[in-house]
C-alpha positions as CSV (number, residue, x, y, z in Angstrom):
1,X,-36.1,69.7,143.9
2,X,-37.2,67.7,140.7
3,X,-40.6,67.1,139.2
4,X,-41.6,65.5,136.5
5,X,-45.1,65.2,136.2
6,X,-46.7,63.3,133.2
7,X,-44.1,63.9,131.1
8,X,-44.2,62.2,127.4
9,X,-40.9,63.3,125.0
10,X,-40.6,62.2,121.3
11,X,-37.4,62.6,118.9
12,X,-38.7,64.1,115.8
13,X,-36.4,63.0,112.5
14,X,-37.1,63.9,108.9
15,X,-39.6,61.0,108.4
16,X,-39.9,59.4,111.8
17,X,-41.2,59.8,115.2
18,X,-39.5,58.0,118.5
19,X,-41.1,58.0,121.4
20,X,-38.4,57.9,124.1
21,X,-40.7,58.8,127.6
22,X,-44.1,57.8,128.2
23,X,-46.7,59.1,131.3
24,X,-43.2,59.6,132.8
25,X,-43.3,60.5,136.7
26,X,-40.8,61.4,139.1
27,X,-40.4,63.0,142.3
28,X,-36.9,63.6,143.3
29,X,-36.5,65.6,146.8
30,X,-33.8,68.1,148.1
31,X,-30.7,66.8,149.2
32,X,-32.3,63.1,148.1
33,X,-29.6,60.9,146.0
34,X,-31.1,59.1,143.4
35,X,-29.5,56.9,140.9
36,X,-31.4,56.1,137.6
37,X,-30.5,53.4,136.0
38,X,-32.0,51.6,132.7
39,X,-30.2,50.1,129.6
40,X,-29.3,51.8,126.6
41,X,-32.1,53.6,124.8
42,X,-34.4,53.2,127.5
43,X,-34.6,57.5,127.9
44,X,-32.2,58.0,131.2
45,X,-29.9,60.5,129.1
46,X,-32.9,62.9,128.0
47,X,-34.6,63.1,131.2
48,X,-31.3,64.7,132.3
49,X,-31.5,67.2,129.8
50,X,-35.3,67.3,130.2
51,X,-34.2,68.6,133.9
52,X,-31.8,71.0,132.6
53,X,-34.0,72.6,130.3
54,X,-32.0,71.5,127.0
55,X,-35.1,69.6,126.2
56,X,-38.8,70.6,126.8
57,X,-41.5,68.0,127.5
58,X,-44.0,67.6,124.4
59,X,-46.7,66.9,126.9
60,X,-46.6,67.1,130.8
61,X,-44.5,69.0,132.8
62,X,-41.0,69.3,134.2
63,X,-40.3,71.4,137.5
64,X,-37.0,72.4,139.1
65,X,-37.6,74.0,142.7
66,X,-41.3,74.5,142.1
67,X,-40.0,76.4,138.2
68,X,-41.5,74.6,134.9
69,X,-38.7,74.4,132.4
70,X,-41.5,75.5,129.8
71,X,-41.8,79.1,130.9
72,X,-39.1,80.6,129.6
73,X,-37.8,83.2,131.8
74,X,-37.0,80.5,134.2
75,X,-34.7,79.6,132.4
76,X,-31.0,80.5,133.8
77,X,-32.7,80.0,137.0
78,X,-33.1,76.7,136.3
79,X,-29.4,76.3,135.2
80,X,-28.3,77.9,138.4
81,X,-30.3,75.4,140.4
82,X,-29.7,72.4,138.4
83,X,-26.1,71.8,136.9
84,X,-25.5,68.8,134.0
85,X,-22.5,67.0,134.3
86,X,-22.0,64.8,130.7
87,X,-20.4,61.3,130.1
88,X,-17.7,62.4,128.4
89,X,-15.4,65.9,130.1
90,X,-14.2,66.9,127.2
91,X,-17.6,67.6,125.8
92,X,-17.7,70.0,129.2
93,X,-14.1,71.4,129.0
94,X,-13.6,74.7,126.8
95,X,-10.6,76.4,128.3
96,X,-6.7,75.4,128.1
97,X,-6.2,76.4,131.8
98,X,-8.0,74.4,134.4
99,X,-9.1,77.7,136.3
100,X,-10.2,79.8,133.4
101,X,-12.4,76.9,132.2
102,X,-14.1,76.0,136.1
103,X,-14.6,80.6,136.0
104,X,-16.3,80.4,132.4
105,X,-19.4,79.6,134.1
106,X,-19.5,81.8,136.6
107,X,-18.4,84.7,134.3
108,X,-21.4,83.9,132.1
109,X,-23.3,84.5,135.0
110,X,-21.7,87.5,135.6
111,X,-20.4,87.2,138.9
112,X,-17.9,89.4,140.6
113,X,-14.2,88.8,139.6
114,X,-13.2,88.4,143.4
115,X,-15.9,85.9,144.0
116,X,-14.7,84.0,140.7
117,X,-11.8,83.8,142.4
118,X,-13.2,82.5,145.5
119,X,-15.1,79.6,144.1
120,X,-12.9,78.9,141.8
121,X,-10.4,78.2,144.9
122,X,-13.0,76.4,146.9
123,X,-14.0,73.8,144.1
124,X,-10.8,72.9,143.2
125,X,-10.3,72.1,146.8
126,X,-13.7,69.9,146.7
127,X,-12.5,68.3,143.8
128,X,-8.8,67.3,145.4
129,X,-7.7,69.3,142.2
130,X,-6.4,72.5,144.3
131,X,-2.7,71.5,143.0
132,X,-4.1,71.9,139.3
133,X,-4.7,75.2,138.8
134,X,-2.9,76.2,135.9
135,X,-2.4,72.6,134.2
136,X,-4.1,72.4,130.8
137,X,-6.9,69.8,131.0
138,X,-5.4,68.0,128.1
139,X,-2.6,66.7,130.1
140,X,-5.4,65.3,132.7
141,X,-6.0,61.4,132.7
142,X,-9.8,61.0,132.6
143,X,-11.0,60.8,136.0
144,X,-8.9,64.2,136.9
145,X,-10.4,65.9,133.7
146,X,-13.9,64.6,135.0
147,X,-13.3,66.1,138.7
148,X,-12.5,69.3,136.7
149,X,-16.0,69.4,134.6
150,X,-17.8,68.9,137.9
151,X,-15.7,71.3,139.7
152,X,-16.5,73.7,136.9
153,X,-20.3,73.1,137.7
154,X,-20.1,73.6,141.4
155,X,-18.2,77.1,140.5
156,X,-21.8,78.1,139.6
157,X,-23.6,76.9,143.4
158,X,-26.5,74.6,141.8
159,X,-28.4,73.1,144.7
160,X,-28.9,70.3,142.4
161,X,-26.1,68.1,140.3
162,X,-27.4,65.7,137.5
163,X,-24.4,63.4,136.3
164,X,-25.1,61.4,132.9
165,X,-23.2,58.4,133.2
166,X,-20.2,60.3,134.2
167,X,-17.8,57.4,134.7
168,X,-18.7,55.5,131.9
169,X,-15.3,56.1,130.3
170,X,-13.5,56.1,133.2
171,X,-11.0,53.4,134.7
172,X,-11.7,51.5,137.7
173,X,-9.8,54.1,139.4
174,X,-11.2,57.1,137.8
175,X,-14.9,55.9,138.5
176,X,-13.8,55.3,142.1
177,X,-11.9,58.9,142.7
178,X,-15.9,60.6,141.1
179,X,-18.0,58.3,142.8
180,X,-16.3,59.5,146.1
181,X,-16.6,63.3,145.5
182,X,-20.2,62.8,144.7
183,X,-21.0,60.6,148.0
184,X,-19.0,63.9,149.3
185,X,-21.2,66.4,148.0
186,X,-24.5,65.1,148.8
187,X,-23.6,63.9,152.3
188,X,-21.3,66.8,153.4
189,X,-22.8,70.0,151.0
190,X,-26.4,68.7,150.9
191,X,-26.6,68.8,147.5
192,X,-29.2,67.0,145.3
193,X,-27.7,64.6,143.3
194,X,-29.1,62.3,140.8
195,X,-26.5,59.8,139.1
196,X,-27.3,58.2,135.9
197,X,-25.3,54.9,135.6
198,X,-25.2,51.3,134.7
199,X,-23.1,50.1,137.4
200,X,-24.3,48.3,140.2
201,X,-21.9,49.5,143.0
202,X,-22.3,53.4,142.2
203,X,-25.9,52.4,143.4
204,X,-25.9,50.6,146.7
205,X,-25.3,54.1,148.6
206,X,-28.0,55.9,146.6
207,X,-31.3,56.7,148.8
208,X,-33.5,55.6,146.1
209,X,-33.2,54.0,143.0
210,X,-35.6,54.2,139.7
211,X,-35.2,52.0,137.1
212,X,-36.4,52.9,133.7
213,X,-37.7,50.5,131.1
214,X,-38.8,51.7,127.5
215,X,-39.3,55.1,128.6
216,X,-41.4,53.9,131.3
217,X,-40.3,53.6,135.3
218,X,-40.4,49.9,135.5
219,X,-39.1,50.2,139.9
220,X,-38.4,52.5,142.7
221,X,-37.7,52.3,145.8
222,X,-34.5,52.0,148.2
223,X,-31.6,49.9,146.9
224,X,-32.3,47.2,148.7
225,X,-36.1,47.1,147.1
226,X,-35.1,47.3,144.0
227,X,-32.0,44.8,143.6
228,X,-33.5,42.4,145.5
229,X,-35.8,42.3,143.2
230,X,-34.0,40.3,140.6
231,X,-36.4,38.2,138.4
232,X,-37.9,42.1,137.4
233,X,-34.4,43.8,137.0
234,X,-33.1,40.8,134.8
235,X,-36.0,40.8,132.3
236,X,-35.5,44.4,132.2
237,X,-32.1,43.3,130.7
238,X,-30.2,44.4,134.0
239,X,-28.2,42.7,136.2
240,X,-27.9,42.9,140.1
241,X,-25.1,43.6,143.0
242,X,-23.0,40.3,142.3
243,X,-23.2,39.4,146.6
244,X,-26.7,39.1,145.8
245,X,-27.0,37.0,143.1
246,X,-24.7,34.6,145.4
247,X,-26.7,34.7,148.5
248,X,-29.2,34.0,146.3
249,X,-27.6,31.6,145.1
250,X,-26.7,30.1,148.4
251,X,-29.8,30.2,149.9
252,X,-31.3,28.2,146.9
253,X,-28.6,25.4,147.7
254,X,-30.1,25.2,151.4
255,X,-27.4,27.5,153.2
256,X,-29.7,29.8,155.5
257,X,-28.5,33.1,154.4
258,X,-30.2,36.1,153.8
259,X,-30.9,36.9,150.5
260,X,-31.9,40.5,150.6
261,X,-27.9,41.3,150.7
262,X,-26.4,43.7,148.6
263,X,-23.2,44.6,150.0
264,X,-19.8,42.5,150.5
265,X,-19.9,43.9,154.0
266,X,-23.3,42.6,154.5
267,X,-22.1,39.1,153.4
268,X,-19.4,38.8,155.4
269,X,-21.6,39.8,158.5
270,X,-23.9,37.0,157.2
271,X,-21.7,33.9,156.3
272,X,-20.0,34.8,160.1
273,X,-23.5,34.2,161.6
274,X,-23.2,30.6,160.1
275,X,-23.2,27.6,162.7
């Protein structure tokens, strides 16, 4: 679904030049969830508009379904296949109806006004927003106005969803309510989803994990890979599932415990086994 094939990206400003990605390589396949993860400034936020074709590669190239985001008439294609959800909704939201703003998109596409109408139906009802219809998405608390920018994404049937940190301003209960749809629309739709995040838990379901470091991919591999890894994720200046850093822990102390854990479920299981 997305390539990224030697891909090296530099900000250009007045007098200086930043170079953000570097011999950048990634192979993300359909229906494959894959978080990203890497601390600020490390280049997670502009491969995800690298994908969507905001940003073009200054060397190397990016591919979404087998189209390079360099050839131009791809380019709504690419938007259809690959939709951008952004940290913050209201950056996302332009209508002051809930259903007029998820139709803008497909309206721009010009779709049928009876198939608007459809979608806009079905993705509120993805969303658990179908009792929302006509609220204004200022009276929304975050995590609703969040479901909203997604469902306004999915009006437009991307195969593909890249989400930029999209709980990042969201309440323990707001992160929860979007990190559930999106487990939803990968495992139940199919759809390709790569998640950009810095917290641990949104990670643990993911079916890989890359972890980027100075616009370089530092690890990759399944969750379990890559947290148990913790001496490499720390120095990267990240931090690691907190049941692993205690069986860890544990097992350093001379408790036989596994210490590839990275779920609370998986501890449980574990400290039960104890004799």
């Amino acid at each position: 679904m997305i390539k990224a094939n030697g891909v090296n990206f530099k900000y250009k400003r007045q007098d200086s030049i930043t170079s953000v990605l570097e011999d950048f390589n990634i192979h993300v396949k359909d229906g494959e969830f894959v978080v990203i993860m890497g601390h600020n400034g490390s280049g997670k936020s502009t491969f995800a508009k690298l994908a969507n074709a905001i940003l073009l590669p200054n060397e190397g190239d990016v591919l979404i379904a087998d189209m390079n985001t360099k050839d131009e008439k791809n380019l709504w294609q690419i938007r259809e296949h690959a939709g951008l959800i952004f940290q913050n909704p209201d950056n996302q939201i332009v209508a002051t109806i809930v259903e007029e703003d998820i139709a803008f998109g497909p309206e721009n596409l010009g779709v049928e006004s009876s198939e608007i109408r459809r979608r806009v139906d079905e993705v509120l009802k993805i969303v658990d927003m179908d009792d929302y219809h006509k609220r204004p998405p200022h009276m929304l608390s975050g995590g609703q106005k969040q479901r909203i920018a997604i469902a306004g994404v999915l009006a437009m049937k991307p195969k593909c969803i890249i989400l930029d940190e999209p709980t990042a301003m969201l309440d323990p209960a707001g992160r929860a309510e979007v990190l559930s749809i999106i487990k939803r629309l990968n495992k139940e739709e199919k759809m390709t989803v790569v998640l950009i995040t810095h917290y641990m838990n949104e990670a643990i379901d993911a079916d890989k994990i890359v972890v980027i470091d100075k616009g370089r991919i530092e690890l990759q591999g399944s969750p379990k890979a890559v947290f148990t890894n913790v001496e490499k994720m720390k120095s990267i200046g990240l931090d690691v599932p907190q049941v692993t850093s205690l069986a860890i822990a544990l097992n350093e102390e001379g408790i036989d415990i596994n210490k590839n854990i990275i779920t609370l479920e998986e501890m449980v299981e574990s400290l039960c086994r104890l004799k």
